[in-house]
mmCIF file as gemmi writes it, N, C-alpha and C atoms, coordinates in Angstrom:
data_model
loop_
_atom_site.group_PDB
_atom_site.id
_atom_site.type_symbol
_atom_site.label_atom_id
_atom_site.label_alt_id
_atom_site.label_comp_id
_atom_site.label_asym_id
_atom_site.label_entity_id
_atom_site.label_seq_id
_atom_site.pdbx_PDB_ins_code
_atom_site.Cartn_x
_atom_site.Cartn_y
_atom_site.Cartn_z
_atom_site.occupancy
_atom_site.B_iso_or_equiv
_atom_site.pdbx_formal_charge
_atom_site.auth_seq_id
_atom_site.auth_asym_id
_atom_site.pdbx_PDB_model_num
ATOM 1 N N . UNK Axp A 1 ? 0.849 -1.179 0 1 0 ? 1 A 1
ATOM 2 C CA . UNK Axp A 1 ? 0 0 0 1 0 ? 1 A 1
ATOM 3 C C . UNK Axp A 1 ? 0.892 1.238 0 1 0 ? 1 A 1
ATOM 4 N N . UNK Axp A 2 ? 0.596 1.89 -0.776 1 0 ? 2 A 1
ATOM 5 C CA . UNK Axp A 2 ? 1.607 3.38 -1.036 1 0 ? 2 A 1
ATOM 6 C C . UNK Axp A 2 ? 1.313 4.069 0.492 1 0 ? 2 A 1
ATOM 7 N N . UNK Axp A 3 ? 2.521 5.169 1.046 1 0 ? 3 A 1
ATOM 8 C CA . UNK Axp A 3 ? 2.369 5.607 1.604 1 0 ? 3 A 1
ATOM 9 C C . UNK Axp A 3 ? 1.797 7.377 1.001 1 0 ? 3 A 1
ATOM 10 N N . UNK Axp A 4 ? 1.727 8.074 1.898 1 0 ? 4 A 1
ATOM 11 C CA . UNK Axp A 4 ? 1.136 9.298 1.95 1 0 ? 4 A 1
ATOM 12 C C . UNK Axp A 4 ? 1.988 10.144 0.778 1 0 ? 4 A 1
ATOM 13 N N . UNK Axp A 5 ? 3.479 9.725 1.187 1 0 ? 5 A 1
ATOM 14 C CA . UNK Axp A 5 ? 4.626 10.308 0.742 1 0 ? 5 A 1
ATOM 15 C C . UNK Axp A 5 ? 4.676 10.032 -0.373 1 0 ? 5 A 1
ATOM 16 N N . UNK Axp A 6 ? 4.269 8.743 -0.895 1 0 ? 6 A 1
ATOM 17 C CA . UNK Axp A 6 ? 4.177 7.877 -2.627 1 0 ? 6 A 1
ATOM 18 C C . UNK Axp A 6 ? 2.958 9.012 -3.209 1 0 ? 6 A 1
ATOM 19 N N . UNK Axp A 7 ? 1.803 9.045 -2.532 1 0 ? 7 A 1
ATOM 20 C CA . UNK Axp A 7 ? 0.656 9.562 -3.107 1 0 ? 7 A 1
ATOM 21 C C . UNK Axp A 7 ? 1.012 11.307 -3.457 1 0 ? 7 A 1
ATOM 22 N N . UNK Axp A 8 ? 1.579 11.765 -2.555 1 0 ? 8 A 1
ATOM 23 C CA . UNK Axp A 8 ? 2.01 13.511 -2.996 1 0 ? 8 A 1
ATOM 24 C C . UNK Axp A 8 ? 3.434 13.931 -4.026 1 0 ? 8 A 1
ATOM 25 N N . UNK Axp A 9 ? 4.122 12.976 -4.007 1 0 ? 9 A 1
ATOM 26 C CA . UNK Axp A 9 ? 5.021 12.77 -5.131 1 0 ? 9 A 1
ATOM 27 C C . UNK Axp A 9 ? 4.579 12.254 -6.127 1 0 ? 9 A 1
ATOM 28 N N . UNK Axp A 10 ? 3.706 11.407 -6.662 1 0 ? 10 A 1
ATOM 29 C CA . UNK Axp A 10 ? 2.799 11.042 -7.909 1 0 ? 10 A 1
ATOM 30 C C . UNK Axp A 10 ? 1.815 12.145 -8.058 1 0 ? 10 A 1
ATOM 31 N N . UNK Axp A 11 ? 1.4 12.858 -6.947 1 0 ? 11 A 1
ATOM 32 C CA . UNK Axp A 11 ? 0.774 14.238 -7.533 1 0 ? 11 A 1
ATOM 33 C C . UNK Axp A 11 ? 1.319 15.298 -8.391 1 0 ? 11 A 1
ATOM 34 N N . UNK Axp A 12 ? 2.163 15.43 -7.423 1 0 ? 12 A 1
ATOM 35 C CA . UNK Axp A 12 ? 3.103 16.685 -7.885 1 0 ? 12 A 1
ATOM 36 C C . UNK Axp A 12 ? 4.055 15.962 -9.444 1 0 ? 12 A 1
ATOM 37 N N . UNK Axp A 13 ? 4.196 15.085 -9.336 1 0 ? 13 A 1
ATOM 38 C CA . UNK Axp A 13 ? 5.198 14.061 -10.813 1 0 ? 13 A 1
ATOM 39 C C . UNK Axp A 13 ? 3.823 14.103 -12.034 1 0 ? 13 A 1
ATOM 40 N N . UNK Axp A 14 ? 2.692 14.002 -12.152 1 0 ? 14 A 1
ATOM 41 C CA . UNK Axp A 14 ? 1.829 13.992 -12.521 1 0 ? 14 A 1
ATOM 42 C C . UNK Axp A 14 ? 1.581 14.796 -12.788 1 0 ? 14 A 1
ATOM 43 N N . UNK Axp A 15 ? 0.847 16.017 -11.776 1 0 ? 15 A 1
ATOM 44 C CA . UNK Axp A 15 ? 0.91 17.294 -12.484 1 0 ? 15 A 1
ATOM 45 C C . UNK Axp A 15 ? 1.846 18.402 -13.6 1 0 ? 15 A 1
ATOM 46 N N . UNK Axp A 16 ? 3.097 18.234 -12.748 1 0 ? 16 A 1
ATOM 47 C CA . UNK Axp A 16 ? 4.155 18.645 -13.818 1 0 ? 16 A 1
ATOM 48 C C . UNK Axp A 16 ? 4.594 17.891 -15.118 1 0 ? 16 A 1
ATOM 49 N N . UNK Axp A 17 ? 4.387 16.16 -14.933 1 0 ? 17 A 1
ATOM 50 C CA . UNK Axp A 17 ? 4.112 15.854 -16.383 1 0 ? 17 A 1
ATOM 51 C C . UNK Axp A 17 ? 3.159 15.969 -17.12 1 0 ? 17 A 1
ATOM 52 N N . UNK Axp A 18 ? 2.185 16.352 -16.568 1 0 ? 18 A 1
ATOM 53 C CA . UNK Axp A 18 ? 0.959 16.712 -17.366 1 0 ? 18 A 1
ATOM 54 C C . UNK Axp A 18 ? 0.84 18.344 -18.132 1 0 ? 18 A 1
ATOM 55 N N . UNK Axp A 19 ? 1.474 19.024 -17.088 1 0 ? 19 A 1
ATOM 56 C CA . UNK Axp A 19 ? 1.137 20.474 -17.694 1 0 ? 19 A 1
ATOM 57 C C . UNK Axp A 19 ? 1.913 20.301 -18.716 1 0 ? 19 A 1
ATOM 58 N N . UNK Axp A 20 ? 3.751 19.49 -18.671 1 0 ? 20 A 1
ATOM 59 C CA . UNK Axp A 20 ? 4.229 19.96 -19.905 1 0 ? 20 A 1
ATOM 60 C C . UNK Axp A 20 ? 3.927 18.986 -20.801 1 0 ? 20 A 1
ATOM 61 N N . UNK Axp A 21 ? 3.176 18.285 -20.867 1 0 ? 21 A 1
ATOM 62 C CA . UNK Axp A 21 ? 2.483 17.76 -22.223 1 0 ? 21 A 1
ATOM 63 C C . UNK Axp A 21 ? 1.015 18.674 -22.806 1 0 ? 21 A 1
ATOM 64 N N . UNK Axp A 22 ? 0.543 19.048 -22.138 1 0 ? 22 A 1
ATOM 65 C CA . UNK Axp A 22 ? -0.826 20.091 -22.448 1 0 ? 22 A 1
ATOM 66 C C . UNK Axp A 22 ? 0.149 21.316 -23.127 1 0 ? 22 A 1
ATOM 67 N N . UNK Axp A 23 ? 1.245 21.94 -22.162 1 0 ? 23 A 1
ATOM 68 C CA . UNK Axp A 23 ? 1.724 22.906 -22.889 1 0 ? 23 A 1
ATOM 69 C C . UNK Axp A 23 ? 2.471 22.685 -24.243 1 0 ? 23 A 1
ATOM 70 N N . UNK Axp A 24 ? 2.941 21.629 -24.286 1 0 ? 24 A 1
ATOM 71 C CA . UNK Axp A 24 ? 3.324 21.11 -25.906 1 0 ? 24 A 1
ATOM 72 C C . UNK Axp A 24 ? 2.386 20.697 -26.396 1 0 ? 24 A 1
ATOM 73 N N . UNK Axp A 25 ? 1.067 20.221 -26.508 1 0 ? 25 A 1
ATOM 74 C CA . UNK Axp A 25 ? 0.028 19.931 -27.14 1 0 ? 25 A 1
ATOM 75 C C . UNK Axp A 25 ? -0.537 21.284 -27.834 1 0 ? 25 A 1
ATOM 76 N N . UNK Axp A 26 ? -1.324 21.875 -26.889 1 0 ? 26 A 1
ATOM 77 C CA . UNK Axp A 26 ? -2.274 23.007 -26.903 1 0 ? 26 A 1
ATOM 78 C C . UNK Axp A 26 ? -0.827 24.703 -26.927 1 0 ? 26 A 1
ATOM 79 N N . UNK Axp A 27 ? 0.13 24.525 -26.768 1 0 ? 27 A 1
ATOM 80 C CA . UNK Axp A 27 ? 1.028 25.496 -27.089 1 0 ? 27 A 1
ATOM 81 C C . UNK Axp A 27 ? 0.249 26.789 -26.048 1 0 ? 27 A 1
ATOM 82 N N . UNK Axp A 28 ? -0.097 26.203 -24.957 1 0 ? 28 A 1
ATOM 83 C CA . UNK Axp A 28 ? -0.956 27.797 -24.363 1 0 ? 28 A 1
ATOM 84 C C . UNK Axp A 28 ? -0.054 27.135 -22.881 1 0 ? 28 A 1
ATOM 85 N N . UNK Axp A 29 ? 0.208 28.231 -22.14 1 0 ? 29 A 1
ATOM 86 C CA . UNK Axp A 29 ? 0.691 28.109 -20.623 1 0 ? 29 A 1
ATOM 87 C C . UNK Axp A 29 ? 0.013 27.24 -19.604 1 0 ? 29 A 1
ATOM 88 N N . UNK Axp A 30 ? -1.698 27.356 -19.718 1 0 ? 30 A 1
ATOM 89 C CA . UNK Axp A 30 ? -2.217 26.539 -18.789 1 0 ? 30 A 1
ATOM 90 C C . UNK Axp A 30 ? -2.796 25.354 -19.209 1 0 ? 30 A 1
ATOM 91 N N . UNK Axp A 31 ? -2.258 24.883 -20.549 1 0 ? 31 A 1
ATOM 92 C CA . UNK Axp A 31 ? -2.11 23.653 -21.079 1 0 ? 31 A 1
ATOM 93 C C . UNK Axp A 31 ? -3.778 22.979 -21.401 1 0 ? 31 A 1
ATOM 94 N N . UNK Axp A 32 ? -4.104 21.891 -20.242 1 0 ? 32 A 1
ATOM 95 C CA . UNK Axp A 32 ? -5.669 21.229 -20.748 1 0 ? 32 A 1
ATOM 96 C C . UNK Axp A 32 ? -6.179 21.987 -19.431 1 0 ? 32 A 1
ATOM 97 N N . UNK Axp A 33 ? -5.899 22.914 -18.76 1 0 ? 33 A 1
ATOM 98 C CA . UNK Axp A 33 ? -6.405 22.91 -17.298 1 0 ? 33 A 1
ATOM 99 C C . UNK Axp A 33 ? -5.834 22.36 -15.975 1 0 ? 33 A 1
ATOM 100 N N . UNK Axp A 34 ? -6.267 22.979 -14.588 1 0 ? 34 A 1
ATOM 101 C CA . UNK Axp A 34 ? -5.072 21.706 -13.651 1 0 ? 34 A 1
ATOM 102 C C . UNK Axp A 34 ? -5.918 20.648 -13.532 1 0 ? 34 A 1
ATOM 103 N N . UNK Axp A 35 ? -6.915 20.074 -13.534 1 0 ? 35 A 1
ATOM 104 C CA . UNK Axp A 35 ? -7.775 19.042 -13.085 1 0 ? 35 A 1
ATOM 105 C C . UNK Axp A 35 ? -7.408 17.709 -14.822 1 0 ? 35 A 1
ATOM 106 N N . UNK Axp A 36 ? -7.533 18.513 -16.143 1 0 ? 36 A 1
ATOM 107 C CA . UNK Axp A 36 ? -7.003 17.544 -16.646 1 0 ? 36 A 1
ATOM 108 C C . UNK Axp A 36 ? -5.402 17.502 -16.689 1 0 ? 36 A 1
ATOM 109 N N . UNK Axp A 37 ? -4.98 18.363 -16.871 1 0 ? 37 A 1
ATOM 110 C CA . UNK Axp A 37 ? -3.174 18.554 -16.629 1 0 ? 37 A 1
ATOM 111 C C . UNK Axp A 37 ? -3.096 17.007 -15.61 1 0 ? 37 A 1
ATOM 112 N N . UNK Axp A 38 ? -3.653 17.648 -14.646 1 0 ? 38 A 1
ATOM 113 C CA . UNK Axp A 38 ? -3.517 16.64 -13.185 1 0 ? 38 A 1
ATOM 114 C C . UNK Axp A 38 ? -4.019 14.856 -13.947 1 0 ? 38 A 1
ATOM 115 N N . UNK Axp A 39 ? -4.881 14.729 -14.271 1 0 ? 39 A 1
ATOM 116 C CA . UNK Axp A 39 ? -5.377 13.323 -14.9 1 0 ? 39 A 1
ATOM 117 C C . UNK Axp A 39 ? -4.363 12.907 -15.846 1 0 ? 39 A 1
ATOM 118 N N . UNK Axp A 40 ? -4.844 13.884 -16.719 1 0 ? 40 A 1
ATOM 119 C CA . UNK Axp A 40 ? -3.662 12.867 -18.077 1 0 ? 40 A 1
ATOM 120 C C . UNK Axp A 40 ? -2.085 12.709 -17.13 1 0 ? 40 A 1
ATOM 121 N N . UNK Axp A 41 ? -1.63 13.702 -16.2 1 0 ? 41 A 1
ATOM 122 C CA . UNK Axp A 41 ? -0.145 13.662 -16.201 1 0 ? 41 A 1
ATOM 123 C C . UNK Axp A 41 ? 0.206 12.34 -14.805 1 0 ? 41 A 1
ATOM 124 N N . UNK Axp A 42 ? -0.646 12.218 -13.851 1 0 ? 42 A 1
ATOM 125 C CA . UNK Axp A 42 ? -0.897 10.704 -13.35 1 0 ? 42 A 1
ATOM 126 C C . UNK Axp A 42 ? -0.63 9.337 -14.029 1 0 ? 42 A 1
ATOM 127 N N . UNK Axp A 43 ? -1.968 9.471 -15.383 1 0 ? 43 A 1
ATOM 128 C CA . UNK Axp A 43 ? -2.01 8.405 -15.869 1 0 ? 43 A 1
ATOM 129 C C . UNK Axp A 43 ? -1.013 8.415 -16.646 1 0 ? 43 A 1
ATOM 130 N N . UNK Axp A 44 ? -0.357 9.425 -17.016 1 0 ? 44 A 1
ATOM 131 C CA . UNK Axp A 44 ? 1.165 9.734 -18.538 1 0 ? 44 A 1
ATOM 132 C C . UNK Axp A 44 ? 1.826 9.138 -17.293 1 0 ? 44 A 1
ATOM 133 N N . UNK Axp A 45 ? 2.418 8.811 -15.913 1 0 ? 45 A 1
ATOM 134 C CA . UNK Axp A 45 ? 2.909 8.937 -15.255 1 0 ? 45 A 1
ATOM 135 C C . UNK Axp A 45 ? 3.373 7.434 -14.994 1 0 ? 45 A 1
ATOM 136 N N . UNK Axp A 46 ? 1.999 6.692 -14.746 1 0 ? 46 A 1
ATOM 137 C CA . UNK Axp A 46 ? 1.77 5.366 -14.335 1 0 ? 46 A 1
ATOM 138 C C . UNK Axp A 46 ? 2.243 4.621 -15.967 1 0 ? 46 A 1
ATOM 139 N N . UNK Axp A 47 ? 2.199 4.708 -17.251 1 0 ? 47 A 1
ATOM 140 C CA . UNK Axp A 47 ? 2.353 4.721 -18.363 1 0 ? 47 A 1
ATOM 141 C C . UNK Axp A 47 ? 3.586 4.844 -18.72 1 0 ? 47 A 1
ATOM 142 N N . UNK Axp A 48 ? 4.225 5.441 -18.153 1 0 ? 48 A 1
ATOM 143 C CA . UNK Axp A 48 ? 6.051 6.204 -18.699 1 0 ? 48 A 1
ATOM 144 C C . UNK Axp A 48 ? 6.367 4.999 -17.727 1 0 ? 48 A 1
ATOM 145 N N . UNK Axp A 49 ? 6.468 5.155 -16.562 1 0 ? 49 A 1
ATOM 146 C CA . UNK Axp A 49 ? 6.725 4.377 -15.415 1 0 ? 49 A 1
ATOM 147 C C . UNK Axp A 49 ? 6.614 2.921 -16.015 1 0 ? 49 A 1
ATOM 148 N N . UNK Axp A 50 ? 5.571 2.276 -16.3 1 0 ? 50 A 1
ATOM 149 C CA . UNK Axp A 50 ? 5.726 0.825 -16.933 1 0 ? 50 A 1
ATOM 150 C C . UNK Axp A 50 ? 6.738 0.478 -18.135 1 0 ? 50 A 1
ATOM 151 N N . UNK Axp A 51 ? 6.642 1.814 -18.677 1 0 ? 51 A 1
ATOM 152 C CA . UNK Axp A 51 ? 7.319 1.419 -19.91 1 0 ? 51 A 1
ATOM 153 C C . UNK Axp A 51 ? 8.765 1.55 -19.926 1 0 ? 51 A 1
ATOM 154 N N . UNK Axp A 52 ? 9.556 2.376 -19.401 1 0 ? 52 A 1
ATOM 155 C CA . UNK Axp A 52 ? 10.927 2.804 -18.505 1 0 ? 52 A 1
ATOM 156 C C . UNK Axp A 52 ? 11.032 1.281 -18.051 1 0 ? 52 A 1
ATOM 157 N N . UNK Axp A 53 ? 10.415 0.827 -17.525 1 0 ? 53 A 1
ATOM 158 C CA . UNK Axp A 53 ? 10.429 0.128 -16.588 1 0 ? 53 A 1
ATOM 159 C C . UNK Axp A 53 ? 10.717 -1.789 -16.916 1 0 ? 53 A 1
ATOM 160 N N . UNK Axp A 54 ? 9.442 -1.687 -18.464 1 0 ? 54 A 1
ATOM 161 C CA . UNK Axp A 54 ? 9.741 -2.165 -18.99 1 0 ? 54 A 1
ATOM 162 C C . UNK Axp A 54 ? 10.856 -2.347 -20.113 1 0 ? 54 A 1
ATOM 163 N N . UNK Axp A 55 ? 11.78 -1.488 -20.373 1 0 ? 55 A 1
ATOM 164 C CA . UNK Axp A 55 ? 12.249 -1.568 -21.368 1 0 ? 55 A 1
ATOM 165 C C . UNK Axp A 55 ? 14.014 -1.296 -20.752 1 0 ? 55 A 1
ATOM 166 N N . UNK Axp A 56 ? 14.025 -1.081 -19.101 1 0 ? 56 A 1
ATOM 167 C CA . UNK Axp A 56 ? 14.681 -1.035 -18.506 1 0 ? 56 A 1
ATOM 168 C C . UNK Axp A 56 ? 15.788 0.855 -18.333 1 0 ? 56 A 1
ATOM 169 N N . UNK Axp A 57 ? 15.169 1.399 -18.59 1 0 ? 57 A 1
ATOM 170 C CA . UNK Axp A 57 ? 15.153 2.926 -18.677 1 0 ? 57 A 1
ATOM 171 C C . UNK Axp A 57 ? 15.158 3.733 -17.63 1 0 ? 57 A 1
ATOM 172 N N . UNK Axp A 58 ? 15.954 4.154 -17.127 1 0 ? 58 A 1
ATOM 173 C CA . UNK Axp A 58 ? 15.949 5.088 -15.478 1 0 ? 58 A 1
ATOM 174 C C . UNK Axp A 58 ? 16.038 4.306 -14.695 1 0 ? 58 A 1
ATOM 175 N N . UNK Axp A 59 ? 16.203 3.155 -14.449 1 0 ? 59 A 1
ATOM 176 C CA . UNK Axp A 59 ? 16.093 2.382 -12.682 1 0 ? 59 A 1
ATOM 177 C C . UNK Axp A 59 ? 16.311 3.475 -11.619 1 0 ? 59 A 1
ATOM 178 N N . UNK Axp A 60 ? 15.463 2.716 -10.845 1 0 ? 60 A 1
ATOM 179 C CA . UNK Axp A 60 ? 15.145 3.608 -9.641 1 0 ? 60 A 1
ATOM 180 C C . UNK Axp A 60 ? 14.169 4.481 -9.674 1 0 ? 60 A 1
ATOM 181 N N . UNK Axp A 61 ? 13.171 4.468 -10.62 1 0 ? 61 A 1
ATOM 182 C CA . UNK Axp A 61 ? 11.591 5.365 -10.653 1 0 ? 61 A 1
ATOM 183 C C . UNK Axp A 61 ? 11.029 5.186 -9.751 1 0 ? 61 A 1
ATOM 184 N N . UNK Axp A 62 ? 11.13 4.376 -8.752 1 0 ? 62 A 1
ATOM 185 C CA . UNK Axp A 62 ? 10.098 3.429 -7.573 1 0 ? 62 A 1
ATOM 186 C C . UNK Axp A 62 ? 10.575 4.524 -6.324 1 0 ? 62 A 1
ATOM 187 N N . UNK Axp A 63 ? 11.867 5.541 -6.362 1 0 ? 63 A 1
ATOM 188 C CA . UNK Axp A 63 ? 12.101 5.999 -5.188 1 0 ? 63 A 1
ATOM 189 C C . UNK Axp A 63 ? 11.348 6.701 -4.734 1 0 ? 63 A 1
ATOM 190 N N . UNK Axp A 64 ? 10.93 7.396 -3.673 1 0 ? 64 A 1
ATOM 191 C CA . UNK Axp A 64 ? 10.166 8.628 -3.267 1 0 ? 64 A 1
ATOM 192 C C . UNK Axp A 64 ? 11.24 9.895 -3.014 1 0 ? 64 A 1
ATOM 193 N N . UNK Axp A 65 ? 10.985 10.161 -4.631 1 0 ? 65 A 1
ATOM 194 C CA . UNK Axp A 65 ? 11.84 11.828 -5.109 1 0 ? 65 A 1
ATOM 195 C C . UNK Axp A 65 ? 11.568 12.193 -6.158 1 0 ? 65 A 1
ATOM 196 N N . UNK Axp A 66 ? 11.393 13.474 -6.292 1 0 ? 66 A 1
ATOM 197 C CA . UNK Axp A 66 ? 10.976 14.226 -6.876 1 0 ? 66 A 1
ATOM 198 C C . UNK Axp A 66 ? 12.16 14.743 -8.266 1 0 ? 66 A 1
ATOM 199 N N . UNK Axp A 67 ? 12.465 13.971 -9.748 1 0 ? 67 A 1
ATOM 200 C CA . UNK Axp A 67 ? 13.289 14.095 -9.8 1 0 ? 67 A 1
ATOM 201 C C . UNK Axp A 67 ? 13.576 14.461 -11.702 1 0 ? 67 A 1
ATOM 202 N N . UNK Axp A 68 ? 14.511 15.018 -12.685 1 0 ? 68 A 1
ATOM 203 C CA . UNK Axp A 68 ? 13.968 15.38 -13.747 1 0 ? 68 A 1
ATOM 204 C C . UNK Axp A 68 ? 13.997 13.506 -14.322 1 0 ? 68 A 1
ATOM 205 N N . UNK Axp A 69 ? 13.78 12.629 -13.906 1 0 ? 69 A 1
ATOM 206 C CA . UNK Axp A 69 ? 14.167 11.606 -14.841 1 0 ? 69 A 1
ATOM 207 C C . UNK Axp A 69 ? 12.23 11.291 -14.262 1 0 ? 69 A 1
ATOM 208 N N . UNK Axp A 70 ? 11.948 10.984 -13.347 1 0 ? 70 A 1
ATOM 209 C CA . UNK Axp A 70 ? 10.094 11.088 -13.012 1 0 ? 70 A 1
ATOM 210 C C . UNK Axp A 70 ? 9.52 12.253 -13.769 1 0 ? 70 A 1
ATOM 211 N N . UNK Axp A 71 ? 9.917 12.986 -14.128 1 0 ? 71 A 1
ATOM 212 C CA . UNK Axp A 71 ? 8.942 13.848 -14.657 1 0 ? 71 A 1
ATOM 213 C C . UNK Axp A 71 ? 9.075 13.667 -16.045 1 0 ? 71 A 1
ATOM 214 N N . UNK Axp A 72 ? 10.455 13.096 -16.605 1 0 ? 72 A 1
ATOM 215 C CA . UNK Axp A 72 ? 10.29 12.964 -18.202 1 0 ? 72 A 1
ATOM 216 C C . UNK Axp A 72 ? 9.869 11.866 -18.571 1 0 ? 72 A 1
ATOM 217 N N . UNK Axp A 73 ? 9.512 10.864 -17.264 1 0 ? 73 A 1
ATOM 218 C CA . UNK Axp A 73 ? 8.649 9.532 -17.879 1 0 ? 73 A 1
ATOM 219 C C . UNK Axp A 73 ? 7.407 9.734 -17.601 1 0 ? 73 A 1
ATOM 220 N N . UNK Axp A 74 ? 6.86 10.677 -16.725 1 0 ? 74 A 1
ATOM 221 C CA . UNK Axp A 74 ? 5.914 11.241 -16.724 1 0 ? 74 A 1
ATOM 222 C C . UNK Axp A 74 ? 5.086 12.173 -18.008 1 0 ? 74 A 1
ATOM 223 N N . UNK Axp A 75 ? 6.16 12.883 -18.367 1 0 ? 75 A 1
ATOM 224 C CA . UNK Axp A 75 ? 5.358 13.562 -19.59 1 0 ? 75 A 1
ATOM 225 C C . UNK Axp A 75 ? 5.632 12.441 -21.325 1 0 ? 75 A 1
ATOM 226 N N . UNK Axp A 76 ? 6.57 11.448 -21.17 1 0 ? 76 A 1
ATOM 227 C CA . UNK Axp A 76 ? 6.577 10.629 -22.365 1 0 ? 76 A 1
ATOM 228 C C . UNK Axp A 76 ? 5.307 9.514 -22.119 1 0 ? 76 A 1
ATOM 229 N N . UNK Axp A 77 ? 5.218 9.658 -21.253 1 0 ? 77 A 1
ATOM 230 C CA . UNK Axp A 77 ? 3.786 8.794 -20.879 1 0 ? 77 A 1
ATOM 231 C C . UNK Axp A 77 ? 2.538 9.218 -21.065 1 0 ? 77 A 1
ATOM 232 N N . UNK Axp A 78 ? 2.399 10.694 -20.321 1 0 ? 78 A 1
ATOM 233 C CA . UNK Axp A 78 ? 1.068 11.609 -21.016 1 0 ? 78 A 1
ATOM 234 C C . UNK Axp A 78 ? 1.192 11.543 -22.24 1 0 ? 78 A 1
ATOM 235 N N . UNK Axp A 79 ? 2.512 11.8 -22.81 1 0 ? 79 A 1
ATOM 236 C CA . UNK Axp A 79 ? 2.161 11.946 -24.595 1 0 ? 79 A 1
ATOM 237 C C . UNK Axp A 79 ? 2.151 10.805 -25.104 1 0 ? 79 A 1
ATOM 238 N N . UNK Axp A 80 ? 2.285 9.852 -24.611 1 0 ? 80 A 1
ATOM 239 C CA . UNK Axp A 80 ? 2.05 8.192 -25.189 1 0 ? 80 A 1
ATOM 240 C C . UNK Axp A 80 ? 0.53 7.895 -25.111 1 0 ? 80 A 1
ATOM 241 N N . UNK Axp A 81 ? -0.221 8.442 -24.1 1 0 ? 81 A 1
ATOM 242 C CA . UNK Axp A 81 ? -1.358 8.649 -23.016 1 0 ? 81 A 1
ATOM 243 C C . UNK Axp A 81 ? -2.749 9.565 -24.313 1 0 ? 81 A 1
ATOM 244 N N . UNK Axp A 82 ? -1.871 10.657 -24.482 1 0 ? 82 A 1
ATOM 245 C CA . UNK Axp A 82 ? -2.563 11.878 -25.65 1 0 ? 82 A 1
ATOM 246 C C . UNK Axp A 82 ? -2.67 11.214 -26.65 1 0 ? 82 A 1
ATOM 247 N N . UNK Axp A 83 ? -1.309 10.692 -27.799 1 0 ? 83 A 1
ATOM 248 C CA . UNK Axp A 83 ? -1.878 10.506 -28.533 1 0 ? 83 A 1
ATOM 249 C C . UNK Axp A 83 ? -2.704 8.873 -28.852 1 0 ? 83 A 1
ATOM 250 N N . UNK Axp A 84 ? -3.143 8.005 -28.112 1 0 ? 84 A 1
ATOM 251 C CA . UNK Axp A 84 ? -3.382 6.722 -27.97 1 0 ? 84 A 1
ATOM 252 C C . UNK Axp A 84 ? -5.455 7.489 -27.969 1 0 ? 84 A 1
ATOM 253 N N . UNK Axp A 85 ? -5.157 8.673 -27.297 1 0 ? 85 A 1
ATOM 254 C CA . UNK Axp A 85 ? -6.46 9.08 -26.806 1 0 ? 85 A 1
ATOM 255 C C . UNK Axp A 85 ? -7.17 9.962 -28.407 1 0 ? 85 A 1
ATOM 256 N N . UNK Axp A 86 ? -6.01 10.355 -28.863 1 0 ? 86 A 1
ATOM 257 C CA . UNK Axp A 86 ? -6.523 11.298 -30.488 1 0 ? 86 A 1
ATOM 258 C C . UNK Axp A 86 ? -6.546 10.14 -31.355 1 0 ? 86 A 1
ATOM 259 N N . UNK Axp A 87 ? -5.502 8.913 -31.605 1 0 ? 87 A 1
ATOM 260 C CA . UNK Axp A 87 ? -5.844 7.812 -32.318 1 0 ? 87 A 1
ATOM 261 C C . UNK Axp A 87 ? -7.262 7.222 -32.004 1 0 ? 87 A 1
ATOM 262 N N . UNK Axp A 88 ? -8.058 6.651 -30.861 1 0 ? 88 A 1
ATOM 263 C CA . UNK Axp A 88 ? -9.027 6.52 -30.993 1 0 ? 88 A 1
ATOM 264 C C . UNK Axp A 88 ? -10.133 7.287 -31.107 1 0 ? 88 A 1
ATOM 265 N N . UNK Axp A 89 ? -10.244 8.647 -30.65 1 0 ? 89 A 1
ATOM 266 C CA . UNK Axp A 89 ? -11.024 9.346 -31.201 1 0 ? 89 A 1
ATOM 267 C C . UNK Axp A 89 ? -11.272 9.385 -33.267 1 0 ? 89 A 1
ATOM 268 N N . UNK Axp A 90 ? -9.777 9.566 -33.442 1 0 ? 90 A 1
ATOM 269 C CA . UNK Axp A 90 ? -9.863 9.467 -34.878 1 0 ? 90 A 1
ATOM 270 C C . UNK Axp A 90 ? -10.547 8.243 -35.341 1 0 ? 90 A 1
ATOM 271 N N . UNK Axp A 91 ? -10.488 7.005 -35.163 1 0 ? 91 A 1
ATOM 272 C CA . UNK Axp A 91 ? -11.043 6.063 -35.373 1 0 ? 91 A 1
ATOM 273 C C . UNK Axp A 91 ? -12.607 5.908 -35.028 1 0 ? 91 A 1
ATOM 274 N N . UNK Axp A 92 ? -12.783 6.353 -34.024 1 0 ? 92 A 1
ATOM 275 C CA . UNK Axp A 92 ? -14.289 6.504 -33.395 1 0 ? 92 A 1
ATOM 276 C C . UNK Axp A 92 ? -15.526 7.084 -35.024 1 0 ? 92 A 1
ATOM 277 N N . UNK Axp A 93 ? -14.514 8.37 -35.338 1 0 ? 93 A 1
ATOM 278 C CA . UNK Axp A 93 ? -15.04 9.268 -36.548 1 0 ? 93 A 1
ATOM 279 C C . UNK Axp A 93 ? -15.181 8.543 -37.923 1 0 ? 93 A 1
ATOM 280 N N . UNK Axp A 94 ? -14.186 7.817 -37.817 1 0 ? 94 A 1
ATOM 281 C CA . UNK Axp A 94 ? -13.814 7.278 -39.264 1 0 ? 94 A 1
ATOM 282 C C . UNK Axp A 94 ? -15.511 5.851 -39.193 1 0 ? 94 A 1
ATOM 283 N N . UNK Axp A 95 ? -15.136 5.427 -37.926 1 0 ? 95 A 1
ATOM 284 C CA . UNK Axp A 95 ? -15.981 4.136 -38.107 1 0 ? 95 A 1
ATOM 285 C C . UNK Axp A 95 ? -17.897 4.488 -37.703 1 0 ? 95 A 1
């Protein structure tokens, strides 16, 4: 079970990977918003994290720290996260 300390460092890792994927998406400062900033950059988070992880990339993502190598698997994850989310929309249209 994560501690308190796991849960406010996946906030804060989340949020900041999220804004800078909204701000490279949408090219505007406050990106999708903080509530989606905050969502997509969690789930970009949990996403980067497997895949790092899987592919053996950064060891040591599991620490509790706040650090630039968590936040860039954080935002390669939102944008793995974004466009997985515009591919099926596109498909949604097409079909």
């Amino acid at each position: 079970m994560p501690s308190i300390n796991h849960i406010v460092v996946w906030i804060i890792i989340g949020l900041l990977g999220g804004s800078l994927a909204g701000l490279i998406i949408t090219r505007e400062r406050k990106g999708f918003g903080i509530l989606r900033n905050l969502g997509v950059g969690l789930v970009g988070a949990l996403v980067g994290g497997l895949v790092f992880r899987l592919f053996g990339i950064f060891p040591g993502l599991d620490k509790i720290a706040i650090s630039l190598r968590d936040i860039v698997a954080a935002l390669i994850g939102s944008l793995l996260v974004l466009a997985l989310i515009w591919l099926w929309q596109r498909l949604q249209k097409s079909g």
